[in-house]
Structures are given as C-alpha cells and as structure tokens.
N, C-alpha and C positions, 0 to 999 in steps of 0.2 A: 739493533737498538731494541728498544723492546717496550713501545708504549703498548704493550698489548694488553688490552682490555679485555675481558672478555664480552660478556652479553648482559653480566648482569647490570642493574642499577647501584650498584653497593658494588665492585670490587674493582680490581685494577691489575691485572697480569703485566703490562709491558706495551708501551705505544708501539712494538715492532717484536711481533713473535712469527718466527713460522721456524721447522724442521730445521731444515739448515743455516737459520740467523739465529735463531738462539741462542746456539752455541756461542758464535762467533761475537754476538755484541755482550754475551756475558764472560767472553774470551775463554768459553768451555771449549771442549772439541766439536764438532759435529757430532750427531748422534749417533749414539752406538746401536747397533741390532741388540735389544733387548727384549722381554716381557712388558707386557701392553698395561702397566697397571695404572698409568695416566689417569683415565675418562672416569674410573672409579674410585681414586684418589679423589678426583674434581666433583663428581656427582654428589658424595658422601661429606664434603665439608665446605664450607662456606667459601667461597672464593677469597682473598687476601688482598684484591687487590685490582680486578679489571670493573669495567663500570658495572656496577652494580650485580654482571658475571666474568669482577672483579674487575663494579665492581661485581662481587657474588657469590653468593650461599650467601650471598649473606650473607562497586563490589557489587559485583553484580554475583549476589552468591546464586545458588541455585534455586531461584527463586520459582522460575518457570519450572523446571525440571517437575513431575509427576511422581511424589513420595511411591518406592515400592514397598509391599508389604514387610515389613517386621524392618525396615532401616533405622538407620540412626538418626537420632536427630540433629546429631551433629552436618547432615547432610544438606541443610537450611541454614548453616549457618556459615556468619564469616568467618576464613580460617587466619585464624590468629596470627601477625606479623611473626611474634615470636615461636611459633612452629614450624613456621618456612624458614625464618631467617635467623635463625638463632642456632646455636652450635649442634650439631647433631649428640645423638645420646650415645653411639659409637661408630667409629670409622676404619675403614681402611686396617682391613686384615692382612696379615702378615705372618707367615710361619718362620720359623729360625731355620738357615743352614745345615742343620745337624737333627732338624726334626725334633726339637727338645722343647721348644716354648712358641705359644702363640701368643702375637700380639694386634695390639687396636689402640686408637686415639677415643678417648674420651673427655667431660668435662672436668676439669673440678676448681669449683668455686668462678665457674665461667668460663676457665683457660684452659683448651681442649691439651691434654698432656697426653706420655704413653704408659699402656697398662701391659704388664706381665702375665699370662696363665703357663702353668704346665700342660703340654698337649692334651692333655686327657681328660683335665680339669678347671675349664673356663669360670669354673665358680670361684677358684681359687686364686685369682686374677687379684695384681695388687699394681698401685702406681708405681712406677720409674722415674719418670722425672718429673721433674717439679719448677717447671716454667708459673710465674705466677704476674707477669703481667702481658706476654703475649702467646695467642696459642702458636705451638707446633703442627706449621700446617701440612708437613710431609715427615716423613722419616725411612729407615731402611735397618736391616740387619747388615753387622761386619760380618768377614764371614770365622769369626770365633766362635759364631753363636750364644756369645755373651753379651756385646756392646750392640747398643743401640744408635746410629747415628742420625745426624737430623741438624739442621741448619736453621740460625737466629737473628735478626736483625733487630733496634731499637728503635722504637716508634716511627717506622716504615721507612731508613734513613736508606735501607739494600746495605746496607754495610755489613755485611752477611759475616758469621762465626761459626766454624765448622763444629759442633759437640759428641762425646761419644758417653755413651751412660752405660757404668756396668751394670745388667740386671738382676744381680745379686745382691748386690750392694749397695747400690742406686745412686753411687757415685756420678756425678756429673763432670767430666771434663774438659774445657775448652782448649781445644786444641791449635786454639791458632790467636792468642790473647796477645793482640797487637790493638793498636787504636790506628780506628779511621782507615781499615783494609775491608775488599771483599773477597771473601774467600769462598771456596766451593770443592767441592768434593770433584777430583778429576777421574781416578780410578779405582776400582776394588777389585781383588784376586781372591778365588781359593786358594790360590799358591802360596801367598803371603795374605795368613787371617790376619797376623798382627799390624799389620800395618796399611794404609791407604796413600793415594797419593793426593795431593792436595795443592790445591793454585792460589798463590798471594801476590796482591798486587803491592805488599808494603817497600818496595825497591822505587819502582817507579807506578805509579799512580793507573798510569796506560796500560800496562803490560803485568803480565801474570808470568810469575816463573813456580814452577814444577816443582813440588818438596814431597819425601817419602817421610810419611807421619807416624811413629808408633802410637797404636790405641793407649797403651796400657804405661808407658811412661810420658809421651808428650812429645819423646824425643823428634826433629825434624832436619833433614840432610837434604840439599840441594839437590837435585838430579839432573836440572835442565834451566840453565837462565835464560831468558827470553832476550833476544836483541832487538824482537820489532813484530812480530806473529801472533797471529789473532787466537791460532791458539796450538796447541799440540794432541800428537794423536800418539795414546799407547797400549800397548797391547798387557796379556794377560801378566807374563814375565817381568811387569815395569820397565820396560826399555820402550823408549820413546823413539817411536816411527816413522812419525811423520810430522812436519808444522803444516799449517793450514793458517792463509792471509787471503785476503781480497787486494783483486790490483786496483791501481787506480782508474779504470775503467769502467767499474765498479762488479767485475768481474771476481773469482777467485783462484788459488793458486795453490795446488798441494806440495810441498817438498819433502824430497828425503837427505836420509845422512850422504854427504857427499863421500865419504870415505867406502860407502857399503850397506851390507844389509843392516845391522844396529851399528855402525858407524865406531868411532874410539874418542868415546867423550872423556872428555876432562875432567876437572873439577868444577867445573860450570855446565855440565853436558858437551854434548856435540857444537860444534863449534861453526863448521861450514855443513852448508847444503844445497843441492840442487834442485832442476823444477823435475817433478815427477808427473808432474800432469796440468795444464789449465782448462780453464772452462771460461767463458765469454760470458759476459752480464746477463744476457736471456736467458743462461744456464745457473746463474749463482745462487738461485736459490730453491734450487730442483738437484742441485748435483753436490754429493758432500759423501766423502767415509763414512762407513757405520758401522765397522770394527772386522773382527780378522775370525779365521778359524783356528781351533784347539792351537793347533802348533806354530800358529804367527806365521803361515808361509800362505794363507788367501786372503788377501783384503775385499772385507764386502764392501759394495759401493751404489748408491742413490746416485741415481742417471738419466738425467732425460736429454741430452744430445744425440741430435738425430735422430729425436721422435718430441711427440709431445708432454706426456704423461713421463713422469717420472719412474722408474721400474729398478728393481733388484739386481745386481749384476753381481758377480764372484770374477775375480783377476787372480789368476795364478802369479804370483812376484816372484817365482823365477822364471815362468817360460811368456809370462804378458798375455796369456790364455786369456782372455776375458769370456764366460758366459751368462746368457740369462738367467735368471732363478724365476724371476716374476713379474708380471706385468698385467694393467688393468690399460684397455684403449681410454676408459673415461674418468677413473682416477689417479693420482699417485700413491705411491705404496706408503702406507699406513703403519700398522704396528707388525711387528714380528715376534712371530713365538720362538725360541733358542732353546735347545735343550743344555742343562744347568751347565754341565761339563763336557759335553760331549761339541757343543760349540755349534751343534748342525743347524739347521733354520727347517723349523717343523713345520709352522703353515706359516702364512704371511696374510693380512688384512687390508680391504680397500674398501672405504668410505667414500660414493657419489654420496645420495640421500639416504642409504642405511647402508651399513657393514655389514660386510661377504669375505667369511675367511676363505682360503685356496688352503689347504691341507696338504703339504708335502710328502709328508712322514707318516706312514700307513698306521707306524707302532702306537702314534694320538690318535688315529681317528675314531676309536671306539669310547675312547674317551671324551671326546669333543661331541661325538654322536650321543652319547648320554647324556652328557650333561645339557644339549640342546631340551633334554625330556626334563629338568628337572625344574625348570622355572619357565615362563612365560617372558622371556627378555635377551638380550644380548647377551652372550658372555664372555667375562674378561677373568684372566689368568692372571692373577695378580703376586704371585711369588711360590716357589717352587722350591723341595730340598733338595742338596745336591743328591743324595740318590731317586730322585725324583718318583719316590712313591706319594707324597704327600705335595698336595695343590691347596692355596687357595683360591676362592675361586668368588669372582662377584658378577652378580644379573641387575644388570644396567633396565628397569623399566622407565615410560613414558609418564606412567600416572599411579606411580606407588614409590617408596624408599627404595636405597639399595639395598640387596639383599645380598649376606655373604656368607660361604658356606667352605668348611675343607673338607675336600674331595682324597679320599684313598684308593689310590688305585689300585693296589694289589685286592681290594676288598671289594672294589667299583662299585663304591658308594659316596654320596654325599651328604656331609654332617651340616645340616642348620646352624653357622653360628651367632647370627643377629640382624635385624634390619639397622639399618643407618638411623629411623627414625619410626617408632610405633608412634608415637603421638598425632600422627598422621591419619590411622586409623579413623576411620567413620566419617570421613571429612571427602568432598565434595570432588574428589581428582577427575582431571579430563584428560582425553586424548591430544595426541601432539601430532599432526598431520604433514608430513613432507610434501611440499608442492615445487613445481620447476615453473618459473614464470621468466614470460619472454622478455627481452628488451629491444628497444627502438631499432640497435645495430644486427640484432638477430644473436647474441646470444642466449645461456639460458641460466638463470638463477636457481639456483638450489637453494631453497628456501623452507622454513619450517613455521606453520599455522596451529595455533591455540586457540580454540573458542570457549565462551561462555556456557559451563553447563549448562543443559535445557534449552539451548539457542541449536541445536542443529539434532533434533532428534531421527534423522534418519541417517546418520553418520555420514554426508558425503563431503564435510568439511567448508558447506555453506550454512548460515544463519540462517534461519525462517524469513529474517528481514535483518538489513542491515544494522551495525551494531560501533560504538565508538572503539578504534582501533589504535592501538600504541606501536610503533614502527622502534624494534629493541635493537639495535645495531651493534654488532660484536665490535669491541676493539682490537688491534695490530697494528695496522688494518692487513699484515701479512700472518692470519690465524682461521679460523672459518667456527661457524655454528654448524651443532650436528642433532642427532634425534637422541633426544633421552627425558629423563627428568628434569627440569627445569624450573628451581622456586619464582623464579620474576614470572614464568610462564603461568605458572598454576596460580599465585598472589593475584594478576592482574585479569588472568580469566575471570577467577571467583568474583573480583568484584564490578563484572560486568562489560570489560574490553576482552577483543580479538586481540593477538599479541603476535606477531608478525619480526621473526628473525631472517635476516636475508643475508646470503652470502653473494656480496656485492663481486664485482670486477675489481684485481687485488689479495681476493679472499684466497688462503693455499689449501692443495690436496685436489685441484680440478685442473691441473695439467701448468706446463709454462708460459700457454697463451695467455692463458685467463689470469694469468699472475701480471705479467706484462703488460697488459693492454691497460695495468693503472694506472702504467710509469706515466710521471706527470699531470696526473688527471684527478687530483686533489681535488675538490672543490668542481669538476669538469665532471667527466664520465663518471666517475664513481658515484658523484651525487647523481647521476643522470639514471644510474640503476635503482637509487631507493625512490625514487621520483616514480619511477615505472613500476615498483612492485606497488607504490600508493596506489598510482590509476589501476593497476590490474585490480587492488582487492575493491575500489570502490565500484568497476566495471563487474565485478563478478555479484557482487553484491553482499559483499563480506560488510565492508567499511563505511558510513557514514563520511561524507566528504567533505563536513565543516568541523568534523571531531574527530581528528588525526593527530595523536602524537608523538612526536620523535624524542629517543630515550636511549643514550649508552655513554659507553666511559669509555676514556683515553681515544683512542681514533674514533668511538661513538661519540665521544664528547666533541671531538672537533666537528663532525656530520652531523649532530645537532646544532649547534653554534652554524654549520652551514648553512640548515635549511629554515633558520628563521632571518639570516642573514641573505641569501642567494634569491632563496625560494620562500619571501615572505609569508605567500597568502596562500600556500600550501599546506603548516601545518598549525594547529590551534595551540600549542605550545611547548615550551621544550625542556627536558634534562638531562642536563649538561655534567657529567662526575669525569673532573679530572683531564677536559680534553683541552688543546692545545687552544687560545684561540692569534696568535700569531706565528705564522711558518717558522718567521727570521729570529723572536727570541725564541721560539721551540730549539732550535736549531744550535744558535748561538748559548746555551745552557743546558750541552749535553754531561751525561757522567763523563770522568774521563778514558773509562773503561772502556767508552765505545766506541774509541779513537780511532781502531782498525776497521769499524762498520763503515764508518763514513763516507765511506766512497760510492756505495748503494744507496745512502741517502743522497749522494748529491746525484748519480743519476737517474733515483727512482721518485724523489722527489721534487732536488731543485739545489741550488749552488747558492751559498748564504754566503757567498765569499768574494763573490762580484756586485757592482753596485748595480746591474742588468739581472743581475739572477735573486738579488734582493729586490727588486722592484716586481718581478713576475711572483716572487712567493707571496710578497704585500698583496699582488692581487686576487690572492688564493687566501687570504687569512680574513675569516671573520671579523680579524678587529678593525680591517679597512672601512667595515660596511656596517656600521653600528648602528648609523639613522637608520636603516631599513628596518630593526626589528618592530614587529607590529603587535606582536604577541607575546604571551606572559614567559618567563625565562627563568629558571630553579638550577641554579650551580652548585655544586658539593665537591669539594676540595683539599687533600690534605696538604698541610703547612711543611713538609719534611718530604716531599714529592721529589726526588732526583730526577726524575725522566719529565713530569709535565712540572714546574715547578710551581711553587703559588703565584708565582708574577701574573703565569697566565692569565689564571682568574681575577687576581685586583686588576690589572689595565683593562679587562672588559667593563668588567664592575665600576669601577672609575670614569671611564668613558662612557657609558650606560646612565649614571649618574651625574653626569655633567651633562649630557643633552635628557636630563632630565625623563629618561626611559625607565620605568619599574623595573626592578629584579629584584630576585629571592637568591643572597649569599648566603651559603652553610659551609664552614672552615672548623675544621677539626685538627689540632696543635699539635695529637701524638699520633697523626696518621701520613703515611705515605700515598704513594700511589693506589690508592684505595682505601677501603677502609677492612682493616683485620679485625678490629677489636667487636665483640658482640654486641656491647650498649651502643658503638656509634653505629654501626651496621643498624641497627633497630634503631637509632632515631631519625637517621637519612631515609629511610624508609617512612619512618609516619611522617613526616615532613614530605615527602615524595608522592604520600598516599593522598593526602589533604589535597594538596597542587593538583593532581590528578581530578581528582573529585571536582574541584572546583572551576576545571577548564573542561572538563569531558563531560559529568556529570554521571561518573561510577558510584558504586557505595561506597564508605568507607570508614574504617574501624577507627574511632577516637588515638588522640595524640596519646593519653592518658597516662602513663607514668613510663611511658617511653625515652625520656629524655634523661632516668636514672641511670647514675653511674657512666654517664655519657660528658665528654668535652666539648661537647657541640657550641659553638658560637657562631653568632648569626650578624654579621657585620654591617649588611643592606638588606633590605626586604621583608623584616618578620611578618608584617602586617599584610601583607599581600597574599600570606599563606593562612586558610581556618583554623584556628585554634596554633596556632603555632608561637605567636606574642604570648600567649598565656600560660603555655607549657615552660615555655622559657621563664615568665617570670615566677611560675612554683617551682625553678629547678634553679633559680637564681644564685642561692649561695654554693652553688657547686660551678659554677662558671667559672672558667679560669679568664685569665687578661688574654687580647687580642692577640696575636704573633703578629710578628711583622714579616713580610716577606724576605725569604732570602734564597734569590735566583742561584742555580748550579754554578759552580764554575766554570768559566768560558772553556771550550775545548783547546786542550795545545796545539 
C-alpha cells in the first residue's frame, strides 16, 4: 500500500512504502538491482507528495550565532519559505544511453519540466517537454537515446500516464491514453530501445497486465495477462519470469512458468505456473527479486530468512546454487551499483545512520576513491552510458544543495554541472547530527538531530540550553529517515526549533525484527518509540518539555493525530498533512490496485472485515478519542487523495467541531496525497509557519503573498492561525468553492 509519507510537512509519498511493498501495492515488480539514483532524485526536488517530506521539498535565525569576519548578511537573516520550498533551479542529472545529451529538470513558469544540452554544451540546453500544470517529478532516458520517459498524474488522482518526449522534436506522446487507468513503466532493455514494457490496470481495475509499448508509434501488444498476481517479474529479453503475489497469510509467493524456463505463452502470456519459492510473513518484506544477470540464467535475490538483516544473494536457476553477494549484521541492503551491460553488481550500499558502500569490483574503486576527493558529501551514481565511460554523479550534503557533476572516466575527471539550488548561498545552513536513542524495550532508534544555529557552539549536538523542539515523523510507516539535506530540517532550525526525525519501530532498512515488532502496534509501541525519543531529547537537554511539537504526513499524520489524542499532555501541538485518522475507513477506501497488498495490511495492521477486528482498529484510531484533544491541531489535506482520502480529515474535523474543539483545516482541491504543486506547497508552509510560531513561540517570516496562485481553502479554523484570515481574504477572489468529499472506492 503506500501511504508513505515521507518527513516532510508538505508532501506525501504513499501511507505504505518500503523495498519490497512498493512494488507490490503499486503491482510493480519488486525491485530490480539497479543504480542508487533515488536519495538524489528526492534531495533535489520537492517531494510530491509525503507529509511535508511528502509532504516535501516542498525562526530562530541565527541570531545568537557570532557574525564571522567578511559573512554575509544574509547569515542573520530568515531563510525565505520560498528557497527551501519552492522548486529547485535544477535537478536530477541524467546522461543519455549513448553519451549524446545531458539532461535536468528545471522550472518554467513554476512547473519544473525536462531540459536538453549536447554533452559538451550545457549552455545550449533547451526545454523538452512542456508539462504546464504539474511538475515532472522523475523522469529517465529510453534507451534510444532520443526519448525521454517520465510519468503523470492529474491533480494528484495516482492515475498515472506513461509519456515519452522525442528530444528532438519535443514531441510528447502518451503512451497509454486510456481514462481512469494507472500505468507504470515495467521494464526497459538495451536490447529493445524501441520499445518498453508497460503495466495497465484498464482490464480489471485490480490487476495490471504486461503490454510491450513502441516509443516511437504508440503501438502496444499484450505479453502477459494477469489472472490474479501482484505483479510480474521480467528480465532483459522481455520474457516474463516470474509472478510475485502475497498469500494470504500476509506472507509472499514467487512463481515460475509451469511449463519451464520462459514457459510457451500464448496470446495472453503464460498461462499456468508454479510456486518457485515462499517466504512467511516475517519474511515479506525483507525478501523479494531484484533482477537477473546479463543472460537471464542468476536471479538476484533480497533475503533475510535465516538471519536477520536482509542481504544480497545470487541463485543459479539451473543448478539452485544459491550464494551470498552481501551482507550488513546491522542493516539491509540498500542501493546497488550494476554495471550498464555487463549486469555484474559492483558495490552494494548499507545505510544504519550513514551509508557505507562495500565495493565489489576493483575496476570502480579508483573511481569511487576519487570521487570520494571531490566533494565533502555522500556520493550517488546516478546514471551511466552503456559504455560506461561517462557518469553522472550527485554529493548528497547535510547543510548545502545538491551538487551534481559528470564524471569521465577515461579522463578521471569530474565536470561541475550545477547545484540544485544557489540561492541558498549565504544563508544560515546547519548540521544534521545522527543520534541512536534507546527505548523502554531496549531497542535502539536511529535517529537524526537538527539544531538552532548558534545554539550549540561546540558541535556536540546539545543546545547551550534547552530549546522548542518539533518531533518530524516520516511517513509509510514502512520507509525510514536518513542523513542528508533536509528543507523542513533547515526551515525549522532557522527559525528557532530542534527538529527531531526518528526512525520509530516499523521503520525499513534496520533488519526484519525491527520491521515486525510494529505488527499491530499502531497507536501502541510505535507511539511508545516517539514518546521515548521526547523524553530522551528533554532528558538530554535538547528539548523544552512544555514546547514539543509533533509534525508529519501520511503515517506522520496519523502519529500526530496519535499523540494529541493517546498522549494528550505530551505535545504542545500538532501537524497533521494527510494522515489517516480512522483505521476502519483508512482501510475500508483503499485504491483498488492494492488488492493483492492486503493481506499484510490485515496482518500487519488489523482485519477491517471482522466486526472483532473493527472494533480493535476503532481502538487504535484517533477518531475514537476526540475529547482528549487539549491542544491546538493544523490539518492539510488534499481533496483527490486515493490512499488517505479526504473523508479522513472532514470526520475529525466534524467531530472536533461538534464537541466544540478548535482546529485549523487547510484543503486543497487539486492536490493529492500531498501537495505537488509550488504555490500550495508554499502556502501549507506559511500557514504551518504562523501555527508554529504561535504554539512554540519560533520566529517567523509573514504570510505575505504566500497564498498567490495557490487553491488553498480553509473550511475550520482560519482564525486560530496569525495572519492567516487575512491572507485568505487578500487572496479571496482566487478561492475556488469547497469540494466535497469523495471516499476511494471500497476495495473488491
């Protein structure tokens, strides 16, 4: 399923992400071994869609802090909402296939698009496509080295359209112009540039069957119809592998072609299949394919059975060889580096509180060893030519933009080609500090600390004196926070809070216990971990313990709505973007794509299908316990939300306002599961910023024409928030009408 949120305030990834559910609830494959270009995708553009780290991307400035000689002066002051949160100036590099053209996302006219240069000549760089009301938040090269691919939804409905843009010509074509289907990009070959394979649910609603798509006509031919499988697994040659389902035990189940190795499909594909492997529920979401070698005869495979940590493993399929590739005792394996065509797996990555690549392949390490010299930051491989002279390459830092550069190897050098954001320049950045803080039951939270410029001048990641603290809760709750740049981090420092991400019990990438031990503990243990990392920071001397605020989207939005509901008098007030606040209609209003998840949600979180298992989730849902809340409460919500819908937030809201309880509602009419678009992203935030200010007692930078070009409607509570009634009525004749709720449809 995928309400996974990330961290920030503003976005909204998916109430349910992790590695191996991704796939499956968006009835992709499992994930393939590929290039790690993920964390600098995410770092570089505004999230789309988890709470505020989506959602995300999107005052205490440094006021103490001791001007140094010749600084800017920008270093006093607040850093403007709209440089954190506002579209980066470019993103996410990308070379072509064939080493011919480099590409980035930029803005224009607001809506970050993709831009063309010839390798040599980044000045020469011209738009490709021309999205003109929501930005493109990802994209990739076919491998033509012509088309640009990248995927679309409208006003955040996930009803996703596959597009491919010649960059020539800057043709746009949609590749999959059906109404009311999600579509997704399944596979891409060197073998076959022209064409991709591509998954549509317009048969049955539930189920995704397998179509091979020509770029360059439209044309599209069946390959593989779906009788019931969460998703299919195929290799370089398009011939389809394997299926991949969850039992109903909430376990999962790989199979192959019953007939053999690629099986004797029909005109609908393969037809029978058998089981090639299960894994038990403690295993389903540490254990999953992640693609094959050059000649389709090793299947790689993520595995933590009969251990704990999930680890790399290679299966010979014809002799059942299985060996190790990789293993971390204390994480699971992370990203993989793949060489373009050669299929080998070069190093592999494990992320406890920072990331430690393991270098397999001697032939990268001089190049990995370099590139360590060229920046001060992490580095991430973010796309490669098939003759794998030319890299791009991005350095992930804590308290500056990302910086991205192509790396030529035959030359072993690297080319500067842009930060994500100069404008950041001279402005007040801090450090991000990894901490492990214990809990009640003895385990231990990996966790990430932000302070207040000028509040901890001898770096040891304590304030001089305690300091108002915001508790940022990632959504999933099956996803994790990690070390990097971070705009809610840097925004909420500046204006005066500690900012406190914790990767609760539940959270993935820390082995299959720690994933497990949240089955059921919704509202229980999970909350019992942000409760303990409170006491720890107020015990350490971080935190202020009457100016505590809890703050995230999608499963953060539900853990806020928990802890002014559960845990009234623990936090001073809450923001709430997108999260659930009843288990049974969470539940009861899934997509229906995420038919085949189901069965992990009913063991991992609760059974909406018994009148016993609806009364235990009732007791886990905040809307049960409405009179407890004591404290001020700010929801943001989009009206087009598939996974949390709006219902959620009118029945609290409603109920809130029937026992006569304040709240602050913000509903936004062309947003989904977070908020994509840049005006509303910027005005959730000065509404967010006010709120804060006014329970904590931060600085904070005026509403001021924040609310331009933004949908914002405010249905309960203007008045509770400063300046917020006011902004609203200078922004008044751009208000659209109310929407009225419209719950998902119940699952089949």
């Amino acid at each position: 399923m995928g309400l996974v949120h990330k961290k920030n305030c503003n976005v909204a990834s998916g109430l349910f992400a992790l590695v191996a559910i991704a796939a499956a609830v968006g009835c992709q494959p499992p994930p393939r071994v590929e290039e790690p270009a993920a964390k600098a995708e995410e770092a570089s553009a505004p999230a789309a869609g988890d709470a505020a780290k989506p959602p995300s991307e999107e005052q205490a400035a440094n006021a103490s802090a001791p001007a140094e000689t010749g600084a800017s002066t920008k270093e006093h002051e607040l850093i403007p909402r709209s440089v954190l949160f506002g579209n980066p100036q470019k993103a996410s590099a990308r070379i072509s296939p064939n080493g011919k053209w480099m590409s980035y996302l930029a803005p224009v006219d607001g809506i970050l698009n993709v831009f063309v240069a010839p390798i040599d000549d980044m000045s020469a760089a011209k738009q490709v496509t021309d999205d003109k009301t929501r930005d493109i938040r990802g994209y990739s090269w076919a491998y033509t080295g012509e088309h640009i691919l990248y995927s679309q939804d409208k006003a955040g409905d996930e009803n996703w359209h596959v597009y491919a843009t010649d960059v020539t010509t800057g043709k746009t074509t949609d590749l999959t112009p059906l109404e009311k289907i999600h579509a997704q990009i399944e596979g891409v070959s060197e073998k076959f540039p022209d064409e991709i394979l591509v998954g549509l649910n317009d048969r049955i609603p539930q189920l995704h069957d397998i179509y091979r798509v020509n770029l360059k006509t439209g044309e599209r031919k069946l390959i593989q119809e779906n009788p019931g499988y969460a998703a299919f697994i195929t290799d370089d040659d398009y011939n389809v592998r394997f299926a991949f389902t969850y039992t109903e035990d909430g376990g999962n189940e790989l199979l192959e072609p019953a007939d053999g190795d690629a099986g004797k499909p029909g005109d609908k594909g393969i037809a029978e299949w058998k089981t090639f492997m299960k894994v038990g529920p403690e295993d389903a979401m540490s254990t999953s394919p992640a693609g094959f070698n050059k000649d389709g005869t090793v299947l790689y495979l993520l595995d933590s059975r009969d251990r704990n940590t999930s680890a790399l493993f290679s299966i010979d399929l014809k002799t059942d060889e299985k060996k190790l590739v990789a293993e971390n005792p204390k994480a699971d394996i992370g990203e993989v580096l793949v060489h373009p065509t050669e299929k080998t797996i070069q190093a592999v990555a494990f992320t406890y509180d920072r990331t430690e690549w393991d270098i397999l392949d001697d032939s990268i390490k001089k190049d990995l060893d370099y590139l360590k010299t060229v920046e001060d930051g992490e580095v991430i491989v973010t796309s490669r030519t098939l003759d794998d002279q030319q890299w791009t390459v991005a350095f992930m830092l804590d308290d500056g933009p990302v910086k991205f550069y192509r790396y030529d190897r035959g030359e072993g050098k690297a080319h500067f080609l842009f930060n994500s954001r100069d404008d950041l320049e001279g402005y007040p950045l801090v450090k991000m500090h990894p901490v492990l803080i214990p809990t009640r039951d003895g385990k231990e939270l990996v966790s990430y600390l932000t302070l207040p410029a000028g509040s901890d001048p001898d770096g040891d990641g304590v304030p001089n004196k305690p300091v108002p603290l915001v508790l940022n809760v990632h959504g999933g709750p099956w996803a994790r926070d990690a070390w990097g740049f971070d705009p809610e981090h840097q925004w909420l420092a500046n204006r005066g809070y500690a900012v406190l991400a914790v990767n609760y019990r539940g959270s993935t990438g820390f082995g299959k216990s720690f994933v497990n031990a949240a089955n059921n503990e919704w509202a229980g243990k999970m909350h019992d971990d942000l409760i303990d990392a409170v006491n720890w920071a107020v015990e350490k001397g971080i935190a202020q313990k009457d100016k505590v605020a809890i703050m995230g989207g999608s499963y953060g939005g539900y853990a806020t709505l928990v802890g002014l509901t559960f845990t009234p008098d623990v936090f001073a007030c809450g923001v709430d973007i997108v999260g659930p606040s009843s288990l049974v209609t969470l539940l009861e209003n899934v997509p229906p794509y995420w038919a085949s998840f189901m069965p992990q949600m009913k063991m991992r979180l609760g059974d909406v299908a018994t009148e016993e298992g609806k009364a235990e989730l009732l007791k886990r849902s905040p809307l049960s316990k409405v009179d407890q809340i004591k404290k001020p409460l700010l929801i943001g919500q989009g009206a087009n939300d598939p996974r949390v819908t709006q219902l959620e937030a009118d029945q609290i809201v409603k109920s809130m306002e029937e026992k006569k309880i304040p709240v602050t509602y913000v509903l936004y009419p062309d947003e989904g599961h977070g908020f994509g678009l840049e005006p509303n992203r910027k005005s959730f935030n000065a509404v967010t910023e006010a709120f804060l200010a006014e329970n904590l007692g931060g600085k904070y930078e005026p509403i001021g024409n924040d609310f331009e070009g933004s949908s914002i409607h405010v249905p309960a509570g203007a008045k509770e928030v400063p300046g917020l009634d006011e902004g609203l009525k200078a922004d008044r004749k751009q208000m659209p009408p109310k929407p009225e709720a419209q719950p998902a449809e119940a699952e089949a």
